[in-house]
C-alpha positions in Angstrom: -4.0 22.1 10.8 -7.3 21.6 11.0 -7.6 18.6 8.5 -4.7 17.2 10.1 -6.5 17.1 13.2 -9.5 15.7 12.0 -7.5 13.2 9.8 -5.9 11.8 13.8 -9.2 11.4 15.0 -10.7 10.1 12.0 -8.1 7.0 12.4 -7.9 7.1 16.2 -11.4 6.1 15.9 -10.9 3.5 13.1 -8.3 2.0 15.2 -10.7 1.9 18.3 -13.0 -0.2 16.3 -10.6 -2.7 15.2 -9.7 -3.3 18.4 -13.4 -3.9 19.7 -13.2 -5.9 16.6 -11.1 -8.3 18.9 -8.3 -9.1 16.2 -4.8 -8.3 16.6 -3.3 -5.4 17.8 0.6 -4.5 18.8 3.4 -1.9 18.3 6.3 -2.0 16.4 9.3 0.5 15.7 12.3 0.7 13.8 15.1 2.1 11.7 14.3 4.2 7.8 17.3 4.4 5.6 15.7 6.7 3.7 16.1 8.7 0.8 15.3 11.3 -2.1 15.5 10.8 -5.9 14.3 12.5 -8.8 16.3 15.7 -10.7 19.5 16.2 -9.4 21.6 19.5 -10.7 25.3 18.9 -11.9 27.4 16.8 -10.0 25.1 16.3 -7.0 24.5 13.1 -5.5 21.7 12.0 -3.2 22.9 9.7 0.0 20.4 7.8 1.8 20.2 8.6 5.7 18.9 6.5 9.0 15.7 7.7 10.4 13.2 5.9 12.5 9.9 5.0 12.4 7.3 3.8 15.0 3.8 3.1 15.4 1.0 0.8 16.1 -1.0 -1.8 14.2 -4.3 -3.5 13.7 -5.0 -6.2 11.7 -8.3 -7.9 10.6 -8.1 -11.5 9.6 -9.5 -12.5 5.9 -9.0 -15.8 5.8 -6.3 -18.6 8.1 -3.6 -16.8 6.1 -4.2 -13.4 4.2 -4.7 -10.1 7.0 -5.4 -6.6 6.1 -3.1 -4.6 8.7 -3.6 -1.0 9.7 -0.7 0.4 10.5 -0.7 3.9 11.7 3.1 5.6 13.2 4.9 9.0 12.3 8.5 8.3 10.7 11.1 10.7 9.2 12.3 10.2 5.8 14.8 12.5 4.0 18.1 12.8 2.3 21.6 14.1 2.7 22.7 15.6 -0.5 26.4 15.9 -1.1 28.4 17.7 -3.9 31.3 16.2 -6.0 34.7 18.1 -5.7 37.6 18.1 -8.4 40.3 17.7 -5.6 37.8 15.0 -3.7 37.6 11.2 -4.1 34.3 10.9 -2.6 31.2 14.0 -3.1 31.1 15.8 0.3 28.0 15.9 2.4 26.7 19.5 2.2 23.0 19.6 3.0 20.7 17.4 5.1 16.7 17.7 4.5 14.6 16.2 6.5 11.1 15.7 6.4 8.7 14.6 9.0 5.7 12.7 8.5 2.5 11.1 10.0 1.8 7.9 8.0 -0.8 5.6 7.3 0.3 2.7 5.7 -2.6 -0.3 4.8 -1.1 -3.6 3.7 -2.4 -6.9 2.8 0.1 -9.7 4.8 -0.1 -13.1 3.3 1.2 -16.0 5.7 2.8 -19.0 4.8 1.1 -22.5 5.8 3.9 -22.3 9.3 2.3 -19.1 10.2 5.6 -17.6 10.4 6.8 -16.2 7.5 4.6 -14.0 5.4 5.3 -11.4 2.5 3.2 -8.2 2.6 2.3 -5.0 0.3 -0.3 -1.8 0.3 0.1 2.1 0.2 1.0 4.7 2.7 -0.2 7.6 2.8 2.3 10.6 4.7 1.0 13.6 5.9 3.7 16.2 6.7 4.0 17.2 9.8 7.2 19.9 9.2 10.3 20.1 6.7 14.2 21.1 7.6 17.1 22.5 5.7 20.1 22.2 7.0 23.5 23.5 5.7 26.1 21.0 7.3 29.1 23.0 6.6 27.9 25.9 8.6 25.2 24.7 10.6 22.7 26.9 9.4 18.7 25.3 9.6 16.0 26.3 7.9 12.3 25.6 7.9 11.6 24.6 4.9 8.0 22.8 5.2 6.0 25.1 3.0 8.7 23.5 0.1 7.1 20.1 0.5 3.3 19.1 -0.5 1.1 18.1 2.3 1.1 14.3 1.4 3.5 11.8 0.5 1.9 8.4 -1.3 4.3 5.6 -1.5 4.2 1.9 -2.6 5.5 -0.8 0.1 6.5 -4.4 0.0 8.0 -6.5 2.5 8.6 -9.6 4.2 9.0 -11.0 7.4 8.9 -13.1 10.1 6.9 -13.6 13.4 7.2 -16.3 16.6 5.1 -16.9 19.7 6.3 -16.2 22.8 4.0 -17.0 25.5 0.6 -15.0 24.4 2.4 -12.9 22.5 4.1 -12.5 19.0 7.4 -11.2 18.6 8.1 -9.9 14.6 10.3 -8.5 12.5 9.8 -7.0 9.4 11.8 -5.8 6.1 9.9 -2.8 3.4 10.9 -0.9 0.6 9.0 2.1 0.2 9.4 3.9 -3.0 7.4 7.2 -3.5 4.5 7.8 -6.2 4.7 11.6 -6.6 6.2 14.6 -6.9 6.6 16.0 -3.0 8.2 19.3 -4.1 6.1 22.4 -3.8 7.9 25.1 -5.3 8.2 28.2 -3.5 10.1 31.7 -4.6 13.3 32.7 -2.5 13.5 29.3 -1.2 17.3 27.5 -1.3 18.8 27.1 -5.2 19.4 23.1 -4.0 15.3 22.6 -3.3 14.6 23.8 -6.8 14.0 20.4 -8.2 11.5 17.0 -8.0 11.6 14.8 -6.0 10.5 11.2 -4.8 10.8 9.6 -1.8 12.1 6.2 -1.1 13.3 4.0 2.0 14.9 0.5 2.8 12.7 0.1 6.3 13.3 -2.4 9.1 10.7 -2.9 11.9 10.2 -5.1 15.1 7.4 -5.2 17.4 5.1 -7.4 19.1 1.1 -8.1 18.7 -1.4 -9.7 20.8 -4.1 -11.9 18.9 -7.6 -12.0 20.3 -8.3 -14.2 17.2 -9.3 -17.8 18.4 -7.5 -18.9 15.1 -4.3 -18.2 16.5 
């Protein structure tokens, strides 16, 4: 906990100084679809589930058209993993993980010459706040965060849009996230459906809005 801590101030103060930087700043927030792949045991599927995500942003201008945005938020990603039956048509949702996460994604944002649309892509960096197992069938929960390594890194791209309104900037955004590493730490005694690796990955969709202090805008 205590690099955890020190990791929140660490960016609370990097954030501080982007705003004194007088650039753009804003919030956004929005829906995860996220999901787990990697080994799967016999006929077990993995099913992608809607989390959310929110956070806030900072963003340093380059040049008229390329940003470097800093985008801290905490988001939930995970995975509801469902077994195929012989008398089923569809595999049946047995067990929902889910795993929370304070992330630090940094992305380069390159606009188009209308300032509107713009395509992006960077790295996040999760920190893992706490891990859950639950059974659906009987509603049984379990803490499973000791099963999970510490940090997530994922790859992101995206696109979006953004439009004035007023001083403002209203945006929206579409990511996929995909997952660079193994986030499973083995542990003994722990569920018989945990004992695998696993990736993380997400179709994401934010909106927000940012303020520009940036005379260029």
């Amino acid at each position: 906990m205590k690099v955890k801590s020190k990791l929140l101030m660490f960016l609370l103060v990097c954030l501080t100084a982007t705003v004194n930087a007088q650039y753009t700043v804003g919030v956004f927030g929005g829906i995860n679809n996220s999901n787990l792949t990697g080994d799967a045991p016999t006929n077990v599927v993995y099913k992608s589930t809607p989390e959310y995500g929110t956070g806030l942003l900072a963003e340093y201008n380059i040049t008229g058209d390329v940003r470097i945005s800093f985008q801290p938020m905490f988001q939930r990603k995970g995975t509801i993993i469902a077994y195929s039956v012989f008398s089923e048509r569809e595999p049946i949702d047995s067990i929902d993980i889910n795993i929370s996460y304070f992330s630090i994604p940094v992305l380069l944002k390159v606009y188009g010459g209308n300032n509107i649309m713009y395509v992006s892509g960077g790295f996040d960096l999760g920190i893992k706040f706490d891990a859950s197992f639950r059974d659906i069938n009987s509603s049984t929960e379990l803490n499973v965060e000791d099963s999970f390594k510490d940090f997530d890194i994922a790859a992101i791209i995206g696109v979006g849009a953004q439009f004035r309104v007023g001083l403002l900037y209203v945006f929206i955004e579409g990511r996929y996230s995909q997952g660079l590493s193994n986030i499973r730490n083995q542990k003994e005694g722990e569920p018989e459906d945990l004992n695998l690796s696993l990736r993380t990955l997400g179709m994401q969709l934010f909106a927000g809005i940012t303020y520009s202090f940036d005379s260029v805008q």
